[in-house]
C-alpha positions in Angstrom: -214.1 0.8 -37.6 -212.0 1.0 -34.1 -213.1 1.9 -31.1 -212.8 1.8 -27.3 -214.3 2.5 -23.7 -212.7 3.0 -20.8 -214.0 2.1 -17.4 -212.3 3.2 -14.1 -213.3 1.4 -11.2 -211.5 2.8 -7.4 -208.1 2.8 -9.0 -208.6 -0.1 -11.9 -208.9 0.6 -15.6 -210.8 -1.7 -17.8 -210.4 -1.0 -21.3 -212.7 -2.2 -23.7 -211.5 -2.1 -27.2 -213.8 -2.9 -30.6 -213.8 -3.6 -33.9 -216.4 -3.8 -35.9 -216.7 -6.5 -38.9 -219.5 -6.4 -40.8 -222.6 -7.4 -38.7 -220.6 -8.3 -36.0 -218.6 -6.2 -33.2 -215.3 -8.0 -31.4 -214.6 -6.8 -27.9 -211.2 -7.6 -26.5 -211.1 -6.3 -22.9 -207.8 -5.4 -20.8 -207.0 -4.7 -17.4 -204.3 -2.0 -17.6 -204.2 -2.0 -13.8 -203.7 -6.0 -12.8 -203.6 -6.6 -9.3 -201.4 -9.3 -8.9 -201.1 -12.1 -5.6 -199.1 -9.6 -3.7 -201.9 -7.9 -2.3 -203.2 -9.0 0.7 -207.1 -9.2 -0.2 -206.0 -11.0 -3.7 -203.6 -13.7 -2.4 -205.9 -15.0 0.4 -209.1 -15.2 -2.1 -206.8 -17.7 -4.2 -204.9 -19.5 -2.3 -207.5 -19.8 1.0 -209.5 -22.6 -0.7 -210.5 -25.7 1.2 -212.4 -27.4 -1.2 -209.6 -27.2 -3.8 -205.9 -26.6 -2.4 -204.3 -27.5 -5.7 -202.9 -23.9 -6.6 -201.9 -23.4 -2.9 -200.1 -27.0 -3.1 -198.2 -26.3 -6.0 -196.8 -23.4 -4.5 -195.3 -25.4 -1.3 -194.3 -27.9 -4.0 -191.8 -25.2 -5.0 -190.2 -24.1 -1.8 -190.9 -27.9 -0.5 -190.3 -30.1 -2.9 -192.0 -33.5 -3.8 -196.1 -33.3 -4.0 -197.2 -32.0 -0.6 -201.1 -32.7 0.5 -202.7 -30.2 2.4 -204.9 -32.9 5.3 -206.1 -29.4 7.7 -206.6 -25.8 7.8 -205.9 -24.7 11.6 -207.1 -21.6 13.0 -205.3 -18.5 11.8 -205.6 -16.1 14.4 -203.0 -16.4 17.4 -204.0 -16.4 20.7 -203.4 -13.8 23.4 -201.2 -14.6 26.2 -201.6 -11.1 28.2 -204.5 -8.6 28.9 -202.8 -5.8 26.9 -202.2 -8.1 23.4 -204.1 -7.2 20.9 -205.7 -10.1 18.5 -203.1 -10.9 15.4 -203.9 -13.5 12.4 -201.6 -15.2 9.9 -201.7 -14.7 6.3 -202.3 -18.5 6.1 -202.1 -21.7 7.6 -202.1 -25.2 6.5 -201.0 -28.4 8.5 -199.2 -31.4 6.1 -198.5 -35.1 7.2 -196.5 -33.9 10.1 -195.7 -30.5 9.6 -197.8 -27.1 10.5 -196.8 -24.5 8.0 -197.6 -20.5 8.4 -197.4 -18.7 4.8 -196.8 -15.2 5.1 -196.6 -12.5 2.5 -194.6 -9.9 3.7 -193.7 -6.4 1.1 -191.1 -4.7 3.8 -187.5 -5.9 5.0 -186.0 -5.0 8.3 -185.4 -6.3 11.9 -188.4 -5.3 12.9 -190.4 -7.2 10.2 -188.5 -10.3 11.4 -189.3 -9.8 14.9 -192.9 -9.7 14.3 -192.7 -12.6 11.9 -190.6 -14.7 14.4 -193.4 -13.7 17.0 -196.1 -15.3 14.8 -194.0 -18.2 14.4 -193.4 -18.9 18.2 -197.0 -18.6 18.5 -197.9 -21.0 16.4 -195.0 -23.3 17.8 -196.4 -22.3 21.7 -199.9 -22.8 20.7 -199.4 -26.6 18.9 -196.5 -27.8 21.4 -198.4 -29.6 23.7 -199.8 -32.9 23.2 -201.6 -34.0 25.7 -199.4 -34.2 29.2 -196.4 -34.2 26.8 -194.3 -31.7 24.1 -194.6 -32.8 20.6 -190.8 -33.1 19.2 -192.1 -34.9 15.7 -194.5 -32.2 14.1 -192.0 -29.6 11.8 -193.4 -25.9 12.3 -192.5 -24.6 9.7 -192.6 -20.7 8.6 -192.3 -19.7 4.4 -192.1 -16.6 3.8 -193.0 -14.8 0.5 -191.0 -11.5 0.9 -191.2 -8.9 -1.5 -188.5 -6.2 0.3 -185.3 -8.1 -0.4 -182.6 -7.1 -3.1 -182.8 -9.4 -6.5 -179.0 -9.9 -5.5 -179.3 -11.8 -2.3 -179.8 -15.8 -2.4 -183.2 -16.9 -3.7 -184.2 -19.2 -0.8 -182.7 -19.0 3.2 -183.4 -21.3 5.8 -183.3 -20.1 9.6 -182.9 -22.5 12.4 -183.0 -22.3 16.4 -179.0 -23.1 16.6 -176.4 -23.7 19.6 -172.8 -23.0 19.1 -170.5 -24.5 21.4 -167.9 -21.3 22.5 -165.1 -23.8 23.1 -164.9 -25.8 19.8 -167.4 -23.3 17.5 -169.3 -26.7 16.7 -173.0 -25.9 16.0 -175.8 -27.6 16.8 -179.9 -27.6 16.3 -181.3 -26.4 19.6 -185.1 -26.9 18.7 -184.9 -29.2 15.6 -188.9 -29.0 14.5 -188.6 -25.3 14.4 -187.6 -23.5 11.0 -188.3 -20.7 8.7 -187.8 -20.4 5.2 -187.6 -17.0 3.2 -188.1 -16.7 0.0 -186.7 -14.0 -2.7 -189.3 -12.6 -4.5 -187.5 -10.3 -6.5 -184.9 -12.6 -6.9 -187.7 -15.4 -8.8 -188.9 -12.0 -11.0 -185.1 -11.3 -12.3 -185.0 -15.2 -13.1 -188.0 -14.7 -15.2 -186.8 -11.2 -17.1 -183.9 -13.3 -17.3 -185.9 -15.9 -19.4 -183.8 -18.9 -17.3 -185.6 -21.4 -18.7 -184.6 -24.4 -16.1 -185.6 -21.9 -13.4 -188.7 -21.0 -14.6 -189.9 -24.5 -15.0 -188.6 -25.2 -11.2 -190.6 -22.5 -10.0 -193.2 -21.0 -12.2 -195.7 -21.6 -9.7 -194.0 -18.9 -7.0 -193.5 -16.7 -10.2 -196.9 -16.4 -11.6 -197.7 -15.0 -7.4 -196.4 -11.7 -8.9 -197.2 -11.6 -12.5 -199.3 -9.1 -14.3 -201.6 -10.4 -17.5 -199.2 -10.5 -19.7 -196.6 -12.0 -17.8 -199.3 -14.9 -17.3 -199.8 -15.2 -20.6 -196.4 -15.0 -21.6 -196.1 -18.2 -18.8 -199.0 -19.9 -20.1 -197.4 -20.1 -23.7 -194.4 -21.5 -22.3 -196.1 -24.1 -20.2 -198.7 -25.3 -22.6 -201.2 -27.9 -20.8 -199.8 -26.6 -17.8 -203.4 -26.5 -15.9 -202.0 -25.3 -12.6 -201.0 -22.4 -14.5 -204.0 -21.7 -16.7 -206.2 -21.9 -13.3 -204.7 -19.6 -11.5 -204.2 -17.3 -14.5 -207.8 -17.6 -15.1 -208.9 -16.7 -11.2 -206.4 -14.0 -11.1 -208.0 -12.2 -14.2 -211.7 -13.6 -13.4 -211.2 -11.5 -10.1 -209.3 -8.6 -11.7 -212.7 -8.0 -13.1 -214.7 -8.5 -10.4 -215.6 -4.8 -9.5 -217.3 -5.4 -6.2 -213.6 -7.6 -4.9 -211.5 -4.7 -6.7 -213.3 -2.2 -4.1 -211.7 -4.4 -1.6 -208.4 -4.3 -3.1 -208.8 -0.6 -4.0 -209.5 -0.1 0.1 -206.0 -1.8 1.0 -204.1 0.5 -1.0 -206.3 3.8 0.2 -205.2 2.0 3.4 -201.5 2.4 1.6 -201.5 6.3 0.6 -203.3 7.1 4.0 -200.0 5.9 4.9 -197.7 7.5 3.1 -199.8 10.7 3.4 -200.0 10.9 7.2 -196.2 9.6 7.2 -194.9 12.5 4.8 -196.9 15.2 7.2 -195.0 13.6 10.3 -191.7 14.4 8.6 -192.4 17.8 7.4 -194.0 18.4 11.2 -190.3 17.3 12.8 -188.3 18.8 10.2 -189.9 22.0 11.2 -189.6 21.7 14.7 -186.1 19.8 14.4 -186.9 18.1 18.0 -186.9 13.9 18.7 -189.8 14.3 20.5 -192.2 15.8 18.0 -191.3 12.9 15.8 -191.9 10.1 18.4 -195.2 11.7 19.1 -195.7 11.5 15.2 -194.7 8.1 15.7 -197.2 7.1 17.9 -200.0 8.6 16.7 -199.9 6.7 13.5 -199.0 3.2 15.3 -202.4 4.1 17.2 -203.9 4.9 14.0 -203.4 0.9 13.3 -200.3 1.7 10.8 -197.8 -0.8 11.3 -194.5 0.0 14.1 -192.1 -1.3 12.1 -193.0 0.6 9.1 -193.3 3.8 11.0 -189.6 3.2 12.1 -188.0 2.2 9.6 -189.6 5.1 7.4 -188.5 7.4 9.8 -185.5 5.8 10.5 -185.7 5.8 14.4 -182.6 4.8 16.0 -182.6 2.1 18.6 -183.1 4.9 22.0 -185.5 6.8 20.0 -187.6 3.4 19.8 -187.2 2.8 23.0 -188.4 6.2 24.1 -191.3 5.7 21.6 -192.5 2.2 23.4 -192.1 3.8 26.6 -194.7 6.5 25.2 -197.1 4.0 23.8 -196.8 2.2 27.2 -197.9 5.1 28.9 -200.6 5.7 26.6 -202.4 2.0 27.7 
């Protein structure tokens, strides 16, 4: 005899499924709604772990090569320079033998998500600089970041430097040499995987399994038997998938996410209506003081470059 229970949890379904031999009942239980490292809540409670940096280690081993050793965790949050900042925090932040690295995990793509990473970044840079009565030009700060938002067509890995190019002979140069970013494809390392690429795979499993769902994990953890990078973070992953009180969490971020696109849809339909710039800059701001996220807001309603500059000047005002 067959049978099974269902159990919704904010936006998770656990299913339960039984059979019964004899005396005994077998329970096999499945998350049909995995939430995988790209959420916010999720990829801080696994990788944010002092006491044991392996998983987070083996990640940078991808992107970094070699076996990197995480010696410090610095301070997050970035420090405000003016009266009318408001407080910001990195995803993450580790500090290796001689380089500072901020790990973000960004789901959007545009210039606007680049300006606010690169704002972090110079932070971090600003913030670290000094040395005593002198600039440190040794320590690498280095930016990685995880973007989701990128086509699976564009290069897997890019590197952005602070460069000088000579007008006269086009000869370029490294203007701040121990400042760098490095973005990595996402969506490129999931077609690797669909593509089963098996050399790829084995160079960077531990970036793929970030985005994998159960099966996927499982699917990796048959390939890369003894692998015990792998089977712990497969087993933290699925331990916390099941963790209803830390699913609430998760379940909150993406209320947080349909709030969104909610409030953003009735914005459209409002200018649409009215057919004036205006309305949807005032749209616009509203949701930015909502706490929704400016570039977001322009890029979904595909502000041009005066009507963002019309919609600062509002928010200005607005202070």
């Amino acid at each position: 005899m067959n049978f099974s229970v269902i159990i919704y949890n904010r936006g998770t379904k656990v299913v339960q499924s039984s059979t019964v031999k004899g005396s005994e009942v077998m329970i096999e239980e499945k998350v049909t709604n995995f939430y995988t490292c790209k959420m916010d809540a999720m990829f801080k409670t696994v990788f944010i772990d002092q006491k044991n940096p392996r998983l987070l280690e083996a990640v940078l081993s991808c992107v970094l090569g070699g076996k990197p050793k995480i010696i410090s965790w610095p301070t997050t949050t970035i420090a405000n320079t003016t009266a009318r900042e408001k407080s910001k925090n990195r995803d993450l932040v580790v500090e290796l033998n001689g380089t500072i690295i901020n790990l973000e995990v960004e789901t959007g793509h545009s210039s606007e998500t680049r300006s606010k990473l690169f704002t972090y970044h110079a932070s971090m840079w600003k913030q670290n600089i000094l040395r005593g009565e002198k600039y440190d030009t040794k320590t690498l700060f280095l930016q990685i970041v995880l973007q989701f938002g990128l086509s699976p067509s564009k290069e897997l890995i890019r590197e952005y430097k602070m460069q000088s190019i000579d007008l006269d002979t086009k000869k370029v140069d490294i203007w701040v040499k121990n400042f760098k970013t490095i973005e990595v494809n996402m969506a490129r390392l999931k077609k690797l995987w669909y593509d089963n690429s098996r050399e790829d795979i084995e160079k960077y499993k531990y970036l793929m399994m970030i985005d994998m769902n159960e099966e996927e994990l499982m699917n990796l953890r048959k390939l890369k038997d003894s692998d015990k990078i792998v089977e712990e973070y497969t087993d933290k992953v699925s331990n916390l998938n099941r963790n209803w009180n830390f699913i609430n969490t998760i379940g909150k971020e993406k209320e947080r996410e349909y709030e969104f696109n909610t409030k953003l849809e009735l914005a459209c339909e409002a200018a649409a209506e009215k057919g004036r710039s205006e309305t949807r800059l005032e749209n616009a701001k509203k949701l930015i003081q909502d706490g929704f996220d400016k570039a977001r807001i322009i890029k979904s309603l595909d502000l041009s470059k005066d009507e963002v500059k019309s919609l600062e000047a509002l928010i200005d005002n607005a202070l």
